[in-house]
C-alpha positions as a printed NumPy array, in Angstrom:
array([[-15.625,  -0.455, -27.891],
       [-12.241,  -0.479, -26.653],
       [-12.222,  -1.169, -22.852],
       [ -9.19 ,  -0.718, -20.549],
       [ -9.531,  -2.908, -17.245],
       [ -7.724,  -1.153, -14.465],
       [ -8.196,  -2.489, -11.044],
       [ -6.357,  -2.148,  -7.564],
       [ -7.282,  -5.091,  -5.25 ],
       [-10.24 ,  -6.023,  -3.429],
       [ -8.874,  -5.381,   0.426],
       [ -9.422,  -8.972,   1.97 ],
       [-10.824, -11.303,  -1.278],
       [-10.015, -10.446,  -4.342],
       [ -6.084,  -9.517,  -6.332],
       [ -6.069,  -6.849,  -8.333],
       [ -5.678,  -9.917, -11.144],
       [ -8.812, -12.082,  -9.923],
       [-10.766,  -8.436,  -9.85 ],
       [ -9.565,  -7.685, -13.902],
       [-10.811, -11.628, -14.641],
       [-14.192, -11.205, -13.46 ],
       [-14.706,  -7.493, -14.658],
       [-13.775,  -9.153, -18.16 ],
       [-16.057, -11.987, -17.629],
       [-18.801,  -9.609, -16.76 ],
       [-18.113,  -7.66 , -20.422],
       [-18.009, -11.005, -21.973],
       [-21.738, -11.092, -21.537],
       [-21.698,  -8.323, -24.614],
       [-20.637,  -8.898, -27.763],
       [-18.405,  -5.786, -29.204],
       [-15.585,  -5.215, -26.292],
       [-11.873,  -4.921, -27.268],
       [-10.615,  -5.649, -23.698],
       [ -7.135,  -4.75 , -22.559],
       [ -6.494,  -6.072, -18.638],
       [ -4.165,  -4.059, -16.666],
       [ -4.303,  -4.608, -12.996],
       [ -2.628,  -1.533, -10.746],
       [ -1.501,  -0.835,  -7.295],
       [ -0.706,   2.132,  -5.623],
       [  2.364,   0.569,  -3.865],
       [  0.514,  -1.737,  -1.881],
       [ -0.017,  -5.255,  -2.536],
       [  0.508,  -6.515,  -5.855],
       [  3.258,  -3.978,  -6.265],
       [  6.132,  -6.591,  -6.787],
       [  3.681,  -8.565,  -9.116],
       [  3.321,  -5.392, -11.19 ],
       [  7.005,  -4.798, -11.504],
       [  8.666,  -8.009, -10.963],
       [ 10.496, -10.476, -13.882],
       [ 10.836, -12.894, -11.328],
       [ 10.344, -14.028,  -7.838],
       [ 12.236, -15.802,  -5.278],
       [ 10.924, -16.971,  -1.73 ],
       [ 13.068, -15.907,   1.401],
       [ 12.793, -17.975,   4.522],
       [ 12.822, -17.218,   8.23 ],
       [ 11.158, -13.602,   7.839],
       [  9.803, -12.469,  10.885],
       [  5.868, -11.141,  10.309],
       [  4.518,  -8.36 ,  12.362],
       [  4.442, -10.279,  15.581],
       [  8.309, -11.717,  15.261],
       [  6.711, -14.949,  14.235],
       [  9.083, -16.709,  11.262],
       [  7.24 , -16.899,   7.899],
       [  8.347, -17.303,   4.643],
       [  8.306, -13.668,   2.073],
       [  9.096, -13.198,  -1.231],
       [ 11.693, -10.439,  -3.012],
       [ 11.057,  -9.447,  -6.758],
       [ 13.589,  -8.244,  -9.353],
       [ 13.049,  -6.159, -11.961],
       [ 16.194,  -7.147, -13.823],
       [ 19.677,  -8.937, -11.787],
       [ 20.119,  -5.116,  -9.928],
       [ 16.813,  -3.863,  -9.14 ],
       [ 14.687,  -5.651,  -6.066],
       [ 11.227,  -5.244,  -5.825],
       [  9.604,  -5.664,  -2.43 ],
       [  6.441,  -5.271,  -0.67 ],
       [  5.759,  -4.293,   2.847],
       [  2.602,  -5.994,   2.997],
       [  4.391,  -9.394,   2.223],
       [  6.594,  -9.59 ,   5.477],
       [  5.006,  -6.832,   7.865],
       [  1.33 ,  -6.577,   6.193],
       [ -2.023,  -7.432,   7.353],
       [ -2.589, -10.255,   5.548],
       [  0.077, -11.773,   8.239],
       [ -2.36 , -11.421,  11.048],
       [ -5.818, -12.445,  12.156],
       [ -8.349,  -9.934,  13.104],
       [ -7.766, -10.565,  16.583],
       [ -4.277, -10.448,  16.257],
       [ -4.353,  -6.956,  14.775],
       [ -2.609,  -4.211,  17.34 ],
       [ -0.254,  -1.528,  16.092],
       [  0.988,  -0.96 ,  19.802],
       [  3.464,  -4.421,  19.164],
       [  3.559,  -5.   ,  15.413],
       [  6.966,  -4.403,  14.065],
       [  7.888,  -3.667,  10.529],
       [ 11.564,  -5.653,  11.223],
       [ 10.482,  -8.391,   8.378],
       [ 10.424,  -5.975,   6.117],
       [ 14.248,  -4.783,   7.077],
       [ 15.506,  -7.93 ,   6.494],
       [ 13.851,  -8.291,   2.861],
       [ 16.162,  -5.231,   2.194],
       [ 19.097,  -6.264,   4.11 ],
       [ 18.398,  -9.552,   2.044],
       [ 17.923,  -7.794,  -1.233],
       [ 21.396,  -5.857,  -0.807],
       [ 23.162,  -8.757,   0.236],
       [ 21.941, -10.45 ,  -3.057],
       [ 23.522,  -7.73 ,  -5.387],
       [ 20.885,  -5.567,  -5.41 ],
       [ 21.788,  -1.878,  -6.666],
       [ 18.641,  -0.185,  -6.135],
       [ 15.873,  -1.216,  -4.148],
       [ 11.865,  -0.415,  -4.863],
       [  9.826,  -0.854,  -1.994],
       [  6.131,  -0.55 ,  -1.601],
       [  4.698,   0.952,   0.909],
       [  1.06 ,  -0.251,   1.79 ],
       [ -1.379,  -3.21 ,   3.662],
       [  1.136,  -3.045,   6.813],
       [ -0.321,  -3.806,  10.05 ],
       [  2.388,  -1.699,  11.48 ],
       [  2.88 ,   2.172,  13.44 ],
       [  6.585,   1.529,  13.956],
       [  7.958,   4.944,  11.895],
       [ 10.3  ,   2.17 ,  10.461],
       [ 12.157,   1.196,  13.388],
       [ 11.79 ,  -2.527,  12.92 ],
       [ 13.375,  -2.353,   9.907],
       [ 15.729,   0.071,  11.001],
       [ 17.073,  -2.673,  13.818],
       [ 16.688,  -5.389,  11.507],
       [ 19.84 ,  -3.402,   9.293],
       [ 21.573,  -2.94 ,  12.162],
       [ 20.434,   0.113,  14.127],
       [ 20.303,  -0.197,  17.57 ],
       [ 17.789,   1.932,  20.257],
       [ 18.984,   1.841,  23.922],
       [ 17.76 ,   2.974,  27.713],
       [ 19.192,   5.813,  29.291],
       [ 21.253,   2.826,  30.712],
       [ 22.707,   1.454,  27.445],
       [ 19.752,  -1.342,  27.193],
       [ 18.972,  -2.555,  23.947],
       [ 15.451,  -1.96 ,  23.201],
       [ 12.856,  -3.848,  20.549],
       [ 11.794,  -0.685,  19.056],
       [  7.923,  -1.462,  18.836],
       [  6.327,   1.759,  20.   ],
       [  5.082,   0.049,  23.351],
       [  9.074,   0.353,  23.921],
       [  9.361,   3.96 ,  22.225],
       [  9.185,   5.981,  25.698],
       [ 11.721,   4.272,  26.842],
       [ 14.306,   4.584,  24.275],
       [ 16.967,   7.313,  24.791],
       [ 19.743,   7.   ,  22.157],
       [ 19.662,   5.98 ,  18.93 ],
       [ 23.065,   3.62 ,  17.666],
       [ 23.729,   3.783,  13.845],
       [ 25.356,   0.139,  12.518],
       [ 29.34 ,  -0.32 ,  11.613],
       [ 28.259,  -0.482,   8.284],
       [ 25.196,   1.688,   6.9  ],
       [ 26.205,   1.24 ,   3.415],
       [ 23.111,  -0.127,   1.608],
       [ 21.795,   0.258,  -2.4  ],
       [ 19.432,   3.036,  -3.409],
       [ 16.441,   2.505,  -2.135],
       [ 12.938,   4.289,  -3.925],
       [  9.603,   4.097,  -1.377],
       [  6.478,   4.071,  -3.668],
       [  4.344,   5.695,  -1.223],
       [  0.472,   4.578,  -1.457],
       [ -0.637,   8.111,   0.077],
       [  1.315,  10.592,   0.894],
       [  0.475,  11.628,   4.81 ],
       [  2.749,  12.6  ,   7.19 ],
       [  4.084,  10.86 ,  10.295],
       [  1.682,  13.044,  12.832],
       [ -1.216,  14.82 ,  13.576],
       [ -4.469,  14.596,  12.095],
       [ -3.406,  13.791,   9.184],
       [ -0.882,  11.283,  10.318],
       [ -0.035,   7.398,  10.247],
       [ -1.599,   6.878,  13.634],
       [ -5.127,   8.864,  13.695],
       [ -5.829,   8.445,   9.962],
       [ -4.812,   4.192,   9.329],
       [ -4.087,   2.549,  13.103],
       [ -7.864,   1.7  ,  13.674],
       [ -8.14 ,  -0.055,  10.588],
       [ -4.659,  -1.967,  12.178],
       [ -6.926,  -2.895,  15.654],
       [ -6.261,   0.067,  17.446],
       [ -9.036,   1.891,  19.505],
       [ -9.175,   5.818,  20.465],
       [ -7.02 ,   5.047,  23.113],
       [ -4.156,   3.188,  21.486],
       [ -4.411,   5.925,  18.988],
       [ -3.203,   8.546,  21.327],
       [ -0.483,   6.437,  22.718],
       [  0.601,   5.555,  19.285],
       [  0.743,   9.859,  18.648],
       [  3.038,  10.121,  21.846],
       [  4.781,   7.088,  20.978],
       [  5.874,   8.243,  17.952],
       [  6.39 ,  12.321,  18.332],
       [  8.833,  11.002,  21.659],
       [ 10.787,   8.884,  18.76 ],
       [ 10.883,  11.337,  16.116],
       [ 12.013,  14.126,  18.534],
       [ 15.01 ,  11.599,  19.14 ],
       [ 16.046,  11.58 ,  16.033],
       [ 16.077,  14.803,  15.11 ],
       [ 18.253,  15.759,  18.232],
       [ 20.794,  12.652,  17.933],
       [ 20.702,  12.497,  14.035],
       [ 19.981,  15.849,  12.856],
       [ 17.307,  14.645,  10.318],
       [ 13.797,  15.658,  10.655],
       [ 11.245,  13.909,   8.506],
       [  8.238,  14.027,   9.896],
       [  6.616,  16.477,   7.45 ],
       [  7.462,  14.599,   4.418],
       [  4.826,  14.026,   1.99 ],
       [  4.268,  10.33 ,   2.185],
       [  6.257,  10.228,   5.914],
       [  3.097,   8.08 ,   7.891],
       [  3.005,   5.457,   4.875],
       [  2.71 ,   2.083,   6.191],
       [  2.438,   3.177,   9.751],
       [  5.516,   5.442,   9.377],
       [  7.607,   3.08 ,   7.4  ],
       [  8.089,   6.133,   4.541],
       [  9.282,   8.246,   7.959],
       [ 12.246,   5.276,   8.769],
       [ 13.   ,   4.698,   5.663],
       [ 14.336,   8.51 ,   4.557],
       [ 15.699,   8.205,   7.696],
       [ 17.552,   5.527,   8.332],
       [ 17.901,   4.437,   4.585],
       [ 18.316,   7.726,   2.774],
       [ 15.718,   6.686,   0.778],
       [ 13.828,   8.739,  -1.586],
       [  9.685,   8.777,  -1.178],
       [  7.531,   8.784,  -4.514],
       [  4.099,   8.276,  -5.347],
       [  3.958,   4.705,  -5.965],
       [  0.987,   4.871,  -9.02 ],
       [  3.502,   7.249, -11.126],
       [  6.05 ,   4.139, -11.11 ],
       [  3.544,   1.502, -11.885],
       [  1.903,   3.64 , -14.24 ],
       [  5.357,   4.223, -16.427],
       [  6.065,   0.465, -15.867],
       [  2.56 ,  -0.188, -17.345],
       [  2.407,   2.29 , -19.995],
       [ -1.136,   3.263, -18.459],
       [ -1.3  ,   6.272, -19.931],
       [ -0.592,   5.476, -23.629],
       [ -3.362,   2.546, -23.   ],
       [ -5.829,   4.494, -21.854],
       [ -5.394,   7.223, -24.084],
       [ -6.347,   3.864, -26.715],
       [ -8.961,   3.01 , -24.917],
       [-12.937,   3.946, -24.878],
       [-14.263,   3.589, -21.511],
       [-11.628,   2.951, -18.564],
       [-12.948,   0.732, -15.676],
       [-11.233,   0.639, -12.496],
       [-11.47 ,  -0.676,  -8.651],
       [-10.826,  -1.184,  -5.295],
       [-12.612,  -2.578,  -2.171],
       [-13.571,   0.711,  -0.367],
       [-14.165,   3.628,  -2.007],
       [-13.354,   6.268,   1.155],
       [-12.039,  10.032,   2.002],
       [ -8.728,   8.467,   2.012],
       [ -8.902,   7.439,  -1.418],
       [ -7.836,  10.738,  -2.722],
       [ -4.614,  10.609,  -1.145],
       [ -2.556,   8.876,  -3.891],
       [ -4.873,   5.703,  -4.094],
       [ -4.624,   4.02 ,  -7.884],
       [ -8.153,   4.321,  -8.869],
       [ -8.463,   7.975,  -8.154],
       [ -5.471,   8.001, -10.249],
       [ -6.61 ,   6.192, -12.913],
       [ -9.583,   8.304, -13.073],
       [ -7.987,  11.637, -13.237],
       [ -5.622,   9.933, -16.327],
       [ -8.667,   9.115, -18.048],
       [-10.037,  12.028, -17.664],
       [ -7.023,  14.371, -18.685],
       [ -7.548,  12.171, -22.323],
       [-11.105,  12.983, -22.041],
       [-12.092,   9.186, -20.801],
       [-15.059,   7.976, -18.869],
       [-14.547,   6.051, -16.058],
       [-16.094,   3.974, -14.432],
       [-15.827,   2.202, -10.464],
       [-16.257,  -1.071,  -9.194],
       [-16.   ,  -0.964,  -5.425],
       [-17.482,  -3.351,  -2.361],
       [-18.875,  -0.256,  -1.031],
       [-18.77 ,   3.931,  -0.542],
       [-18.188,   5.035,   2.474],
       [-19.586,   8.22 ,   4.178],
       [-17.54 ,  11.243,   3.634],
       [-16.443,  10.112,   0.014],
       [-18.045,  12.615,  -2.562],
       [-14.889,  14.31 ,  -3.529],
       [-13.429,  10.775,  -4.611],
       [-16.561,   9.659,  -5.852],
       [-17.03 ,  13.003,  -8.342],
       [-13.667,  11.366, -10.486],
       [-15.961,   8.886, -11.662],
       [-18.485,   8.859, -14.471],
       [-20.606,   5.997, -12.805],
       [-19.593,   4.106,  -9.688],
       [-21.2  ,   0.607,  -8.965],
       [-21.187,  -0.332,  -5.11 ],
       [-21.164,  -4.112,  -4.378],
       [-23.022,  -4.099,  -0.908],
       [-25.849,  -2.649,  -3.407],
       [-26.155,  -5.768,  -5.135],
       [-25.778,  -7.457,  -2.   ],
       [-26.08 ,  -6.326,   1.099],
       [-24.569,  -8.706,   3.197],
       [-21.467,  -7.961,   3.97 ],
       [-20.304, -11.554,   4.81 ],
       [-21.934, -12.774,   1.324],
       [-20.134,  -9.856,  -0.748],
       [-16.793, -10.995,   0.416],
       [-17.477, -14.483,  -0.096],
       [-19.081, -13.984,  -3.274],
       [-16.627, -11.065,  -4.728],
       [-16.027, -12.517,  -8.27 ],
       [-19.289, -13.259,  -9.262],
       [-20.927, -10.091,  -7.84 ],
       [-17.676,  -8.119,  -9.389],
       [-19.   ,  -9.563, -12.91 ],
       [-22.316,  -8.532, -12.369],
       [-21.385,  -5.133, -11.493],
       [-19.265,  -4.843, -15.1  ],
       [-22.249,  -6.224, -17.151],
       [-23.952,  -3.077, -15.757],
       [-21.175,  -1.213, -16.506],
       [-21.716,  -2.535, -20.316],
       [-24.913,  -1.624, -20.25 ],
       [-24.61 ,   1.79 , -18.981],
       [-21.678,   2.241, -21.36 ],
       [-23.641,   1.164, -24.394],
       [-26.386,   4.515, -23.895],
       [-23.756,   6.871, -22.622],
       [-20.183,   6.025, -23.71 ],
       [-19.446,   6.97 , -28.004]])
């Protein structure tokens, strides 16, 4: 049997490559699997891994909380730059106590660009996702030279404790920067219910509270710019990615939002591989209501089933409020149902990952021809 291995990360403890290794060392059990590993992303992390020929480090990066850290930029070939949010401005920067939206700042992630374009870079891909951010953008937007003032003329630090008080909106001397491509994770907008600050901040550390400020914060600084630069983004499909970096980015760096899984998948060749494949078997940590917007193993799913695939789902656990995700599957396996300690499924990921994919093999062997 013929078994494409199609993972997104584990959120937290496992890569979307560790997650692949141990679903093939749970098939490994069975004799008769033709495995083929292809670890995804949806534009998150592991997006420049997917894409990248090489790596370089770049030092003196500020994280979310201006701190200096070091991040890395991938290229595709010597004109194309791959980077990721989540590597300069992402959660994975912060503790769980330093998690809060109000002050994180998405400026690292400017200077990766500014960094990129200064390097020769033509066109820019950058992924949008795992940001502990609900800036719209702005840090970046100052770290390529935008400035956001008082009424007075005071320069502002455009986190959106600062947004109320920002009045006018500076473009830099020189703008000019490569093509730049956002690969969107999901495609919300910037506000409302289904925006970057009710639908993602509290998984960022903010509370009901914070969340409303972050709404106001954030409709005050997108009403700016549509009256002072005559663009109006809010509504566009993938606007609230990464806390409304997909928003700053069409707007202060013309760039163009798409789905993130379509450019991984034609990087990949997904869909040629699992249209050669058997049984498909995909994950991620959390298998949620938010997983149908544009998340890679919903996507993988509906691939394999437009070639008339099974699928199958590895995930740490379902939440509530998931059925419509969950009915893309053929058989979902739920971690926190092999162990249901939550500290012990993190810790133990890999092996518990395994054990999910050997009954996977099992169930594949009576239902899968």
């Amino acid at each position: 049997m013929r078994v494409l291995i199609a993972p997104d990360k584990f959120k937290g403890s496992l890569s979307a490559r560790e997650v692949t290794a141990a679903i093939a060392s749970g098939l490994a059990r069975f004799p008769g699997f033709l495995i083929d590993s292809c670890p995804v992303t949806d534009g998150g992390e592991g997006f420049a891994d997917a894409l990248s020929t090489r790596r370089e480090t770049v030092e003196e990066i500020q994280d979310p909380l201006g701190r200096p850290v070091m991040a890395g930029c991938g290229w595709l070939d010597e004109t194309v730059a791959v980077i990721e949010t989540s590597d300069a401005s992402g959660l994975n920067r912060l503790t769980a106590a330093e998690r809060n939206p109000w002050e994180a700042s998405t400026f690292g992630t400017g200077q990766l660009i500014l960094h990129a374009a200064c390097a020769g870079a033509e066109r820019v891909l950058v992924g949008l996702g795992g940001s502990a951010t609900n800036d719209a953008g702005a840090g970046a937007a100052a770290a390529l030279g935008w400035q956001f003032l008082t009424s007075d003329g005071e320069p502002m630090d455009p986190r959106p404790s600062n947004f109320l008080a920002i009045e006018r909106i500076e473009p830099p001397e020189d703008d000019t920067l490569p093509a730049i491509i956002a690969a969107c994770d999901v495609n919300n907008p910037l506000l409302g219910p289904f925006g970057a600050s009710r639908i993602y901040a509290r998984q960022k550390g903010a509370d009901d509270r914070m969340i409303g400020h972050l709404e106001t914060a954030l409709d005050h600084f997108a009403g700016l710019v549509a009256e002072q630069l005559g663009f109006d983004f809010r509504l566009l499909p993938g606007a609230g990615a990464a806390g409304g970096l997909g928003y700053g980015l069409a707007t202060f760096c013309r760039a163009a939002l798409q789905p993130g899984f379509p450019l991984i998948c034609s990087a990949l060749r997904l869909e040629e591989r699992i249209a050669a494949s058997d049984l498909v078997i995909t994950g991620e940590g959390r298998l949620d209501a938010q997983s149908l917007f544009g998340k890679a193993p919903v996507e993988v799913a509906r691939l394999a089933r437009k070639h008339g695939k099974p699928s199958a789902l590895i995930c740490g656990q379902v939440e509530s409020g998931s059925d419509a995700a969950a009915e893309s599957f053929d058989i979902i396996i739920a971690l926190d149902a092999l162990e249901p300690s939550h500290e012990l499924c993190i810790a133990n990921a890999a092996p518990l990952v395994a054990a999910a994919a050997a009954k996977i093999a099992e169930w594949s062997r009576r239902n899968v021809r």
